[in-house]
N, C-alpha and C positions, 0 to 999 in steps of 0.2 A: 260600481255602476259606471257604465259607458257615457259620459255625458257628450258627445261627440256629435248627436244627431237630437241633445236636448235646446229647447230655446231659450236662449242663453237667460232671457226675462224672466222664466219662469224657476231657471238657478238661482240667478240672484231673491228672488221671492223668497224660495226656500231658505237660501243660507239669512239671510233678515229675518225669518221667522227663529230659526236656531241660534241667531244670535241675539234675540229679544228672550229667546228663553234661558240661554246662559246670563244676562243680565237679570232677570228675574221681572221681565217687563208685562206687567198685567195683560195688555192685549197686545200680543205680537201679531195676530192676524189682521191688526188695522194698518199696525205699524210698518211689516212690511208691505202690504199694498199700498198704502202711502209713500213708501220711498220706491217704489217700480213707478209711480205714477209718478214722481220728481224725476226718475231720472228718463223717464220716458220724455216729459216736460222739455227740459234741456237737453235732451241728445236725439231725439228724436231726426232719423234719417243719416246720423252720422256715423259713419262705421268708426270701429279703433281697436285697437292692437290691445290683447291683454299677456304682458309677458310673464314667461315663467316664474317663478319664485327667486332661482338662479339669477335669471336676467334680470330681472330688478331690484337682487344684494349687490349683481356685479353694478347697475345704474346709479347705485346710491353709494357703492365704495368708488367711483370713479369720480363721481360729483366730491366725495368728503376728500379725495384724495388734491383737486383740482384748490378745494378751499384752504386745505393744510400746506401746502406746495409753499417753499420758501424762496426758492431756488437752492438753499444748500443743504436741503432733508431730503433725497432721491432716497440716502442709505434707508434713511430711518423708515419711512413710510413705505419703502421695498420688504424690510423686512416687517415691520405694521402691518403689510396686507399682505405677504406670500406672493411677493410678486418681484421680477428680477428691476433692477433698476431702470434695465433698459423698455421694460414696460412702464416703467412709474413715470419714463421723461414722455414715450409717446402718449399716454394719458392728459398729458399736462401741454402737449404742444398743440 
């Protein structure tokens, strides 16, 4: 499925319903309407970026990398994340 020209609200409805269903949640059809209307609530007029799945292991390995950062573990966490050292120091600067 193309979702490219779908509104993105009515993605998110659906994937709340499929996952009310994989929880085994009696009415998922309030439940997701419920959270489109939360999140219509709070975001309402604000655009935002939804990054790939990619981009946001690489957001979350850059933040864990930032937290682990000793100054003298570049070795360790270069080879912990596949990444040369000389990317582990600009991560961390």
């Amino acid at each position: 499925m193309n979702t490219a020209f779908e509104d993105p609200l009515d993605i998110l409805e659906e994937e709340a319903r499929a996952m009310a269903l994989c929880f085994g949640t009696v009415d998922g059809e309030a439940m997701a309407s419920a959270l489109v209307k939360r999140i219509i609530t709070r975001m309402a007029g604000t655009n935002f970026y939804v990054p790939s799945i990619s981009a946001r292991q690489r957001q979350q390995d850059h933040a864990a990398i930032r937290q682990k950062f000793t100054g003298a573990n570049v070795q360790q966490l270069a080879k912990e994340y596949g990444m040369s050292a000389r990317h582990v120091r600009r991560i961390v600067s």
